[in-house]
C-alpha positions as CSV (number, residue, x, y, z in Angstrom):
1,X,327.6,146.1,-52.2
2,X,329.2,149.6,-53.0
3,X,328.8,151.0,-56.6
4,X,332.1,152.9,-58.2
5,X,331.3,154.8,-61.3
6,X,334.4,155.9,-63.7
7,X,334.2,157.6,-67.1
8,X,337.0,158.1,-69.7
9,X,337.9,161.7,-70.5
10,X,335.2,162.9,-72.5
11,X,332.4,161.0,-70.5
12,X,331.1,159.0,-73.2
13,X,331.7,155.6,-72.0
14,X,331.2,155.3,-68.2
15,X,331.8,151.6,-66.1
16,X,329.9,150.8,-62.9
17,X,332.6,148.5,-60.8
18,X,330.7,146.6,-58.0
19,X,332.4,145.9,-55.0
20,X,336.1,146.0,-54.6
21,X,338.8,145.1,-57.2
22,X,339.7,141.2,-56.6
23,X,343.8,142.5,-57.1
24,X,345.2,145.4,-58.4
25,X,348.8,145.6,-59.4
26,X,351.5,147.1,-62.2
27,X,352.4,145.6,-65.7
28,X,355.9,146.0,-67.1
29,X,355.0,143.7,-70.0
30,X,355.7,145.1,-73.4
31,X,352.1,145.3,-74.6
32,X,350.8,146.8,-71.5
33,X,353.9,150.0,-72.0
34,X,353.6,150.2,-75.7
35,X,349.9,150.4,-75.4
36,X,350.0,153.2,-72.4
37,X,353.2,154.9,-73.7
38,X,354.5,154.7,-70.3
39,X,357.2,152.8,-68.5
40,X,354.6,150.7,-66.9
41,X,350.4,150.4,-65.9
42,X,348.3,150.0,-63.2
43,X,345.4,147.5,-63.7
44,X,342.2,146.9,-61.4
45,X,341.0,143.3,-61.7
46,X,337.2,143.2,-61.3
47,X,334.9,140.2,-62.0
48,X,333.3,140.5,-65.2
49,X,330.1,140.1,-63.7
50,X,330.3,143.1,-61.3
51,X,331.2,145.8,-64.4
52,X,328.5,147.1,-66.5
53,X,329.6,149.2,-69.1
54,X,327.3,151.8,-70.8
55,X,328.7,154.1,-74.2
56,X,330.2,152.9,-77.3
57,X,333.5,151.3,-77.4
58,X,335.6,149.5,-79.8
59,X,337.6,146.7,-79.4
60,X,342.0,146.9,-80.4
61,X,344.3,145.1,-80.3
62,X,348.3,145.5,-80.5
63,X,350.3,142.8,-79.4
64,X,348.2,140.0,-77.4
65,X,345.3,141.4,-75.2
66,X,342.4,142.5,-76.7
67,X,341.5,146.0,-75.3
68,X,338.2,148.5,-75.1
69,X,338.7,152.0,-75.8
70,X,335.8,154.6,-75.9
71,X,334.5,155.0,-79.4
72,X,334.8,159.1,-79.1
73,X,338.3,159.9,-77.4
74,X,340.1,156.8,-77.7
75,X,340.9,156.2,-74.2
76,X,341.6,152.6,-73.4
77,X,339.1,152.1,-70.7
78,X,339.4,148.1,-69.9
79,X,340.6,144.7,-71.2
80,X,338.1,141.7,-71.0
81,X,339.8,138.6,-69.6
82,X,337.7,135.8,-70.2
83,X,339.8,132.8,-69.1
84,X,339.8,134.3,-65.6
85,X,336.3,136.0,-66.2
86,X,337.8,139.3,-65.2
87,X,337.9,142.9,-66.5
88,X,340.9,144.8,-66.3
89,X,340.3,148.6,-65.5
90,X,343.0,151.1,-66.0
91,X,343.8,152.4,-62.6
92,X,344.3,156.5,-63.4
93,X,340.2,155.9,-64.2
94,X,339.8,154.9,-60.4
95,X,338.6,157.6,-57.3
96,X,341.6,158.8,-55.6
97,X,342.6,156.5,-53.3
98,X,340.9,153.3,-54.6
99,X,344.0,151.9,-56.6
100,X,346.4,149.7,-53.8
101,X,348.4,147.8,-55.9
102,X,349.8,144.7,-54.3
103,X,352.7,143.4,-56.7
104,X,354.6,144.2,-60.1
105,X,354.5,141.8,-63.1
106,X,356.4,141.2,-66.1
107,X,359.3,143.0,-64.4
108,X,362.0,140.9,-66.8
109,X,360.9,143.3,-69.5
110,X,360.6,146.5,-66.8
111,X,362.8,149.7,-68.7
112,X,362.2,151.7,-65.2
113,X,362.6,149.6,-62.8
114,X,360.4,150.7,-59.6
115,X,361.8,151.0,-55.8
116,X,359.1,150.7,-53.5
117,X,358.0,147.2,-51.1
118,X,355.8,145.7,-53.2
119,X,356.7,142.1,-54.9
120,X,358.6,142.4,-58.4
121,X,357.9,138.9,-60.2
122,X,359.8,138.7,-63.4
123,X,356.5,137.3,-64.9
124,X,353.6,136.2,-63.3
125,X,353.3,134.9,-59.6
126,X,351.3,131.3,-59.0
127,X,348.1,132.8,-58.6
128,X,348.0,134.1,-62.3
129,X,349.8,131.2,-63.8
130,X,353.4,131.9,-63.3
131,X,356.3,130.8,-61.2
132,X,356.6,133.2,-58.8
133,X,360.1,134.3,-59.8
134,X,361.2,137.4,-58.6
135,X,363.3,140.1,-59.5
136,X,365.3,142.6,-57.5
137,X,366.0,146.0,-57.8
């Protein structure tokens, strides 16, 4: 199994990702853009099994998800998701090339709305929950 290691800015907190990410996408939702300061974020979903995290981080919270930053520069590094035992890593921390997004979520809240051919569910599709509900743009 291939090892992926990624660092935040300043090096201090660096993640070894196992394997490949079990689905990457974009987030629209309100926490997700007011967290980024962007329109919208790409995530990296990686069992929480295959990332080992080594630095200091501290754990924030804004609206809903509870989020790791590095201790040092304040990058938000991941988001622990322990109902789905997954780690969400922050895509612009990926090699080149590694981040294929399949889908957009929480479009219904999108304030740029994207133009491309991926899926655009309003909220979640079935395999995170949701209704599959699209939107288009």
């Amino acid at each position: 199994m291939s090892t992926t290691e990624v660092h935040c800015p300043c090096g201090a907190v660096t993640m070894e990702l196992r394997g490949e990410p079990v689905m990457q996408f974009y987030c629209h939702c309100k926490d997700c853009r007011a967290v980024s300061g962007g329109a919208y974020i790409g995530l990296a979903l990686f069992a929480s099994e295959d990332v080992t995290t080594h630095g200091e981080t501290d754990t924030w919270t804004l609206r809903s998800l509870a989020r790791q930053r590095c201790a040092v520069c304040g990058t938000h590094v991941f988001a622990a998701i322990p109902a789905f035992g997954q780690h969400a890593i922050k895509s612009n921390l990926l090699p080149d090339g590694m981040f294929r997004p399949a889908f957009h979520i929480h479009c219904r809240h999108a304030v740029l709305p994207v133009a491309d051919d991926l899926p655009h569910y309003a909220a979640l599709p079935a395999a995170f929950g949701g209704t599959d509900e699209k939107v288009d743009w």
